[in-house]
C-alpha positions as CSV (number, residue, x, y, z in Angstrom):
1,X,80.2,-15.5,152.9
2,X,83.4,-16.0,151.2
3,X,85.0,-12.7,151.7
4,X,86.8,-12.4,154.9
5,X,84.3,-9.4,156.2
6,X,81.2,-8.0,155.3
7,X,79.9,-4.3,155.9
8,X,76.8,-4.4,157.7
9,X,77.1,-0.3,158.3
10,X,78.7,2.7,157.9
11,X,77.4,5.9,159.4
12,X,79.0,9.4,160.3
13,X,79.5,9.4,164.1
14,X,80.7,12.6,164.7
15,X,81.2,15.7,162.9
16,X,83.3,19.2,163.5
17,X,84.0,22.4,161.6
18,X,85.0,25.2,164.2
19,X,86.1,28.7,162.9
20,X,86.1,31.0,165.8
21,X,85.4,34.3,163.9
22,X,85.0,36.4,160.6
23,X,88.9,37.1,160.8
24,X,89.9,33.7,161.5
25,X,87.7,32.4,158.5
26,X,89.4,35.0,156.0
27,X,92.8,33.9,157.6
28,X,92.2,30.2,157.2
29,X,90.6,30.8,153.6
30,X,94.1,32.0,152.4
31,X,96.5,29.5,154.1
32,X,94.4,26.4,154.1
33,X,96.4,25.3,151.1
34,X,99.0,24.2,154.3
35,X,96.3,22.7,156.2
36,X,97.2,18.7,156.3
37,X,95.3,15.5,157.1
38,X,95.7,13.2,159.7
39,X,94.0,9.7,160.1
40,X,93.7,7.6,163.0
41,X,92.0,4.1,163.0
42,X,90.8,2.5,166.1
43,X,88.4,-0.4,166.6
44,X,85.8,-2.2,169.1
45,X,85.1,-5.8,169.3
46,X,81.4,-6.6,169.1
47,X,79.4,-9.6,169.6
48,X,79.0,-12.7,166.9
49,X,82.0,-11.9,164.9
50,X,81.2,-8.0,164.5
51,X,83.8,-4.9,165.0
52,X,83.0,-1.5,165.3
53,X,85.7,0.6,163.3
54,X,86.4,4.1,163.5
55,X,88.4,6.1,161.4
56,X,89.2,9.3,162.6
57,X,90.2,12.2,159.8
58,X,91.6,15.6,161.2
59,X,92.0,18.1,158.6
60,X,94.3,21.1,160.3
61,X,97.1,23.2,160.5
62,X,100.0,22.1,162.1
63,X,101.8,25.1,162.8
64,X,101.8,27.7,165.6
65,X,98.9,29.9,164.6
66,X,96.6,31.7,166.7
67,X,93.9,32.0,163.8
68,X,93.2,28.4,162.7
69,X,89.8,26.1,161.8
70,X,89.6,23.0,162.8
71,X,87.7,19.7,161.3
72,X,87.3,16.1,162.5
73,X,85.0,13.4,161.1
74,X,84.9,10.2,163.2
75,X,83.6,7.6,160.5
76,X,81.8,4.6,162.1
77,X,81.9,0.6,159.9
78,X,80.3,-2.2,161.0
79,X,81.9,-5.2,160.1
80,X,81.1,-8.4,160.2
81,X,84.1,-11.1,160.0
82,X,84.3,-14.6,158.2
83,X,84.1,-17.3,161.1
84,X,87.1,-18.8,159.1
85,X,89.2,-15.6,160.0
86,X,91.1,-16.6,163.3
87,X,95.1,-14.8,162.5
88,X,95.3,-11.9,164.2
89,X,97.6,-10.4,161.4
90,X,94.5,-11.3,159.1
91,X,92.4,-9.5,160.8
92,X,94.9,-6.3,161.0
93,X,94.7,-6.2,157.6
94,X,90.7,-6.1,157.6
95,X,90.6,-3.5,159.8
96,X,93.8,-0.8,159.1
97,X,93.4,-2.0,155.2
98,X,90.2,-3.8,154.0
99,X,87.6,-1.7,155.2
100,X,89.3,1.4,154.9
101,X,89.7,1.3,151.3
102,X,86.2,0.1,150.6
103,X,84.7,2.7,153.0
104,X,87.2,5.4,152.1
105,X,85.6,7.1,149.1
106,X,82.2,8.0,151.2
107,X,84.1,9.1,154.2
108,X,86.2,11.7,151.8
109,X,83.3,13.0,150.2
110,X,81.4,13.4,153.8
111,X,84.8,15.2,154.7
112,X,85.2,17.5,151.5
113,X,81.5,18.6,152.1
114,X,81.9,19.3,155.6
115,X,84.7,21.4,154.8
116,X,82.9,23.2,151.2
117,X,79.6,23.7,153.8
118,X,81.8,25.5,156.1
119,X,82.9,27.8,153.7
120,X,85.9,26.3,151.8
121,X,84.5,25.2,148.5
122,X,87.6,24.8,146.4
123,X,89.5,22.5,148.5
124,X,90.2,18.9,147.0
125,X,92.4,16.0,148.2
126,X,95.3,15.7,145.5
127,X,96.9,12.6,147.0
128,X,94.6,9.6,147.9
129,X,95.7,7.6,150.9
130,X,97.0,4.3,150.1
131,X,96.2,2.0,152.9
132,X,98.3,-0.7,151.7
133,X,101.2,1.0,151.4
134,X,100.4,2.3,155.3
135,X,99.6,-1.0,156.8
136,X,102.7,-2.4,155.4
137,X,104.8,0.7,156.3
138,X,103.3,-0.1,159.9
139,X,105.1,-3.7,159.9
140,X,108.6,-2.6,158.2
């Protein structure tokens, strides 16, 4: 192995569209364009070098609104780390950075048809998250 992690998994752990009603749903259909998403990446050590990742995506409206839909993925990777990988800072960087960018094009797409299956079939991520830019943001 002579990268510093490998994927051994990835798999959708849990999944959530909730629009209360008919009137919410025509609501939310108009003003989703404001709708905004937030990321959140936590992880688990397992045994013989292996981490559980999960990267949390929230797709929702921040403002005050009584009619709103809500979505949440939590995106589950497997990794397994390179028994030369001991720096903590290293293995930061595998898991806020690495993996995310290698796992985030699946996890989008599982997101975009969660929200296109619940009724929302034009909406499309114009910006793509740069996870290096974030992870060095996080240090600065």
């Amino acid at each position: 192995m002579t990268e510093k992690f490998k994927i051994l998994g990835k798999y959708i752990k849990d999944l959530s569209s909730e629009t209360p009603d008919a009137e919410t749903y025509i609501y939310v259909r108009d003003k989703i364009s404001k709708y905004q998403l937030d990321i959140d990446i936590n992880s688990k050590a397992l045994k013989n070098k292996m981490i559980e990742i999960n990267t949390t995506c929230k797709f929702q409206d921040k403002n005050e609104n009584k009619k709103k839909s809500y979505f949440e993925i939590i995106y589950s990777t497997i990794v397994k780390i390179n028994d030369e990988i001991k720096d903590k800072k290293e293995l930061e960087k595998i898991i806020l950075c690495d993996a995310q960018i290698e796992i985030y094009p699946s996890l989008e797409k599982a997101l975009l048809d969660l929200l296109h299956n619940s009724g929302y079939p034009g909406i499309k991520f114009e910006k793509k998250i740069d996870f290096e830019a974030l992870y060095k943001q996080r240090f600065n």
